[in-house]
Each structure stands twice: as C-alpha cells, then as structure tokens.
C-alpha positions as CSV (number, residue, x, y, z in Angstrom):
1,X,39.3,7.4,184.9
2,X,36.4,6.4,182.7
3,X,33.7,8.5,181.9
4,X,29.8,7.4,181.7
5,X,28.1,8.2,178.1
6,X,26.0,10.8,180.7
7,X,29.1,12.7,181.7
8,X,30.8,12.5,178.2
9,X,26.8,14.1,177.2
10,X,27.2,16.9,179.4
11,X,30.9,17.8,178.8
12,X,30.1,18.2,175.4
13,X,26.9,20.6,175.9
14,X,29.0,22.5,178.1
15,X,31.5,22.7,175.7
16,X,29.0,23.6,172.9
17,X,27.7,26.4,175.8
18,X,31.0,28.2,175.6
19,X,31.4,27.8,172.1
20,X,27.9,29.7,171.7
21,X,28.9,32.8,173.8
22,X,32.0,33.9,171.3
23,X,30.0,34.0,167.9
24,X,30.3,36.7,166.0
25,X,27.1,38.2,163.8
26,X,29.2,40.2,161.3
27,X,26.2,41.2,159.3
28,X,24.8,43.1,162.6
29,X,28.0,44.3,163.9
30,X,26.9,42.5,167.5
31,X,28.5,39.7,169.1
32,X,28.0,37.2,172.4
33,X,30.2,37.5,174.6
34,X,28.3,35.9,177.7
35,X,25.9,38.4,179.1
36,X,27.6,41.5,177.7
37,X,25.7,41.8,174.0
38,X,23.5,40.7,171.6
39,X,22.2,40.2,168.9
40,X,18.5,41.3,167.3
41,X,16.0,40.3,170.1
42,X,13.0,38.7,169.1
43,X,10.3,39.9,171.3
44,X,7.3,38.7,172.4
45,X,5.2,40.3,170.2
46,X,6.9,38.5,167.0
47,X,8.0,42.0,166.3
48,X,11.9,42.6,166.3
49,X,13.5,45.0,168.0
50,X,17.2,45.4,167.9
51,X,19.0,45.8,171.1
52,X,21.4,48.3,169.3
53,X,18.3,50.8,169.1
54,X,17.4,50.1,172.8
55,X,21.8,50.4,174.1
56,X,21.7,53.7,171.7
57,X,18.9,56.0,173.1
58,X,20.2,54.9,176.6
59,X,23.4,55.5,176.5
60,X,23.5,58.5,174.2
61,X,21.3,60.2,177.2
62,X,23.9,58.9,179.4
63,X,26.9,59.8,177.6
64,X,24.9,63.4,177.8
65,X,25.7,63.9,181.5
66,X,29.1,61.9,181.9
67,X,28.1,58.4,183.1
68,X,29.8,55.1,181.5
69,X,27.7,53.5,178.9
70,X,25.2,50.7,179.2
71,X,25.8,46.8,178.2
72,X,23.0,44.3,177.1
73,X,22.6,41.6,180.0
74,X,20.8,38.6,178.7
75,X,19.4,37.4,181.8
76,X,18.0,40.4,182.6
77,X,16.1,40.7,178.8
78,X,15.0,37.2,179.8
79,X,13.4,38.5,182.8
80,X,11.4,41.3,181.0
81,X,10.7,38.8,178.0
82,X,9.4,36.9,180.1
83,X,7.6,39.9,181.8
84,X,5.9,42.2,178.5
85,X,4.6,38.5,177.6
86,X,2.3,38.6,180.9
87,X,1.4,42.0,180.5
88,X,0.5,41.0,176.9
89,X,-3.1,39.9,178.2
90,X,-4.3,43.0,179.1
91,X,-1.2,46.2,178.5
92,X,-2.2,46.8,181.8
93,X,0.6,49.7,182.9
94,X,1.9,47.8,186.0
95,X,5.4,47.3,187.3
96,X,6.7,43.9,187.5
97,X,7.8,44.5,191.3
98,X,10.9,42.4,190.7
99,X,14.2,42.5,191.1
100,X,15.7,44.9,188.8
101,X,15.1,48.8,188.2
102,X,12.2,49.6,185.7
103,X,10.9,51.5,183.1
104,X,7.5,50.5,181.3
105,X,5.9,52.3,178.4
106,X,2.6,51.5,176.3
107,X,1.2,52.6,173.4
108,X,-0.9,52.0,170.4
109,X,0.5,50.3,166.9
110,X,4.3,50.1,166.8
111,X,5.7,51.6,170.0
112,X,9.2,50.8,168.8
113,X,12.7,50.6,171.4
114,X,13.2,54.0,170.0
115,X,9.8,55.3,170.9
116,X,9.9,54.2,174.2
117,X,13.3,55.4,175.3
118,X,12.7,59.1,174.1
119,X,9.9,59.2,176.0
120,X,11.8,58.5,179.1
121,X,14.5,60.2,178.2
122,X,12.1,63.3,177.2
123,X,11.5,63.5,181.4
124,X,14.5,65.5,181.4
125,X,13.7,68.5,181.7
126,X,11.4,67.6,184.5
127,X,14.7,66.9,187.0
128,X,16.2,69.5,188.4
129,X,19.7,68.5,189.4
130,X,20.2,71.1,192.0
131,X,17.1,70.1,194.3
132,X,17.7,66.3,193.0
133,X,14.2,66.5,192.5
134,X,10.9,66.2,189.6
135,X,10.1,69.8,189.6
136,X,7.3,69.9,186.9
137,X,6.3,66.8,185.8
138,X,7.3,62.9,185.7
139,X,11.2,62.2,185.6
140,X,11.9,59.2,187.5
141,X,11.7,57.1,184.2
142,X,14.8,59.7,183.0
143,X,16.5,58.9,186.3
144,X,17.0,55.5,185.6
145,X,18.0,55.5,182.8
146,X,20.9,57.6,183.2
147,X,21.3,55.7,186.9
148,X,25.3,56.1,187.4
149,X,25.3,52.9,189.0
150,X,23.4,50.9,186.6
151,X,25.7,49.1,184.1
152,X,23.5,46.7,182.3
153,X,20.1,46.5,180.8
154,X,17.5,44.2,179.4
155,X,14.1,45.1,177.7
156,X,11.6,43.6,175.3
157,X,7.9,44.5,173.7
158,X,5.4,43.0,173.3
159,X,2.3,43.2,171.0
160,X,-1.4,43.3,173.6
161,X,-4.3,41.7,172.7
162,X,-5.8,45.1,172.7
163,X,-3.9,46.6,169.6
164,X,-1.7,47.6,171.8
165,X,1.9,47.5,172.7
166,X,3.6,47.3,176.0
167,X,7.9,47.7,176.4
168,X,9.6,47.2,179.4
169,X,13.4,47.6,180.1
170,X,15.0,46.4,183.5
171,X,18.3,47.6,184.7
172,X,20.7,46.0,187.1
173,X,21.7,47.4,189.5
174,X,18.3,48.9,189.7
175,X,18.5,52.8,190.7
176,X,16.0,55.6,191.9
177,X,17.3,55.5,195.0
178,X,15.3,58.3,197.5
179,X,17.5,61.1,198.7
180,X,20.7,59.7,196.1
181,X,21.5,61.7,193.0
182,X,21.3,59.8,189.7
183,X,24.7,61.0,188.7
C-alpha cells in the first residue's frame, strides 16, 4: 500500500501529538499526560498562574470533607481561557452559561489562583450540611468546589482593561445540583 506525502504528513503529526502528551517538566514537578495535568498556564492576562496553586486550594478543601481529589483537564482550561479573555473587556461578573460548572471571581491588582479559591472556599461556613442549605450568606461557590462528583477542573485569569482582574474556573462534571448534597 503506498501512502500519499499528505497521509505520511499527518501520521507523523499524529505521531508528534502523542509524543507531546508524555513529557515530563522535571523543573515543575508537572507532567502531560493527555488531559490529566499541566504545566504553568499562561493566562490571558500575560500573568502566570500555576495550575499546581489552582489543584492545591481545591483539593485540599476537598480532601477536608472526604471527596477524591481534583485533576487539571485541558479542554476545560481552554474553555475558560478562552472565556476570562471575553470578560477581559469589561470584568463584568457574569457567568459564561456554558457547559461546565462555575466559579468566577474579580478583583483589583493581582487576584492570584490562590486568592480566588479561598474566597470560595471561605463560603464554608455559610453551608450547613444538615439542611443541605446556604444558611447565612453565599456558599454555592464552596459547593462546587468540593462537588463529589466533579473530577476535573480548568481555570484561567485574566487582567481587565479596568485595572482589574477577572478568574474563572470550570468544572466537569459541573455540580450544584438543587435538592443533591455536595458530598
């Protein structure tokens, strides 16, 4: 069977493809393994956010009440990359209505991955597990993040023309679902 120079072309990008998804980044201590982790994002807002800082505020909240750790999911940080950059125009504190769960945050000057996922996590004491309910305050941004369900997350920043900064992360499966407990 002879191959055209066009299907010789793409074998070999596919082949490159694979290649790509099993580096190793010793110096960071992350690795590709297809959707599963990552390296240092680059976000939107030229700033760099590391995904390590955004995987360790979630999952340490979720390793607080006994649900399985979160993994980086690079489709999904592409969605909300691609996301913080719209909202970039105006910060405007808007959910993206898509297809994933959803947590949004803004703030003035840094508003680092840190920053944003304590103040989710920080709705805590708002949920009161017996009632399954927000029982003085905001807690549905808490409630997702520690989502039983959820397995893998993607989030970015991005620097407004405003000063500003707006963050996103997206989680898949999404969660908050009415009447179902979070864990």
């Amino acid at each position: 069977m002879e191959l055209s120079f066009l299907q010789v072309s793409i074998a070999i990008m596919a082949l490159a493809v694979v290649a790509q998804t099993s580096l190793a980044f010793p110096d960071t201590g992350f690795s590709i393994d297809g959707d599963s982790a990552s390296p240092p994002l680059q976000h939107a807002g030229g700033k760099s956010d590391s995904v390590k800082e955004f995987l360790a505020g979630h999952n340490a909240a979720r390793a607080s009440v006994g649900v399985p750790p979160l993994r980086w999911n690079a489709t999904v940080a592409a969605y909300a990359e691609a996301y913080a950059a719209q909202r970039s125009a105006d910060c405007a504190l808007e959910h993206s209505e898509g297809p994933y769960g959803e947590n949004i945050a803004e703030g003035y000057g840094e508003l680092s991955a840190v920053d944003s996922v304590k103040m989710w996590v920080g709705e805590k004491p708002n949920y009161d597990y017996a009632s399954n309910s927000c029982v003085s305050g905001e807690c549905l941004h808490y409630t997702q993040v520690v989502w039983r369900n959820t397995m893998s997350i993607g989030c970015a920043r991005a620097a407004c023309h405003n000063g500003w900064m707006f963050v996103t992360c997206n989680y898949y499966p999404p969660g908050n679902y009415e009447g179902e407990r979070p864990y």
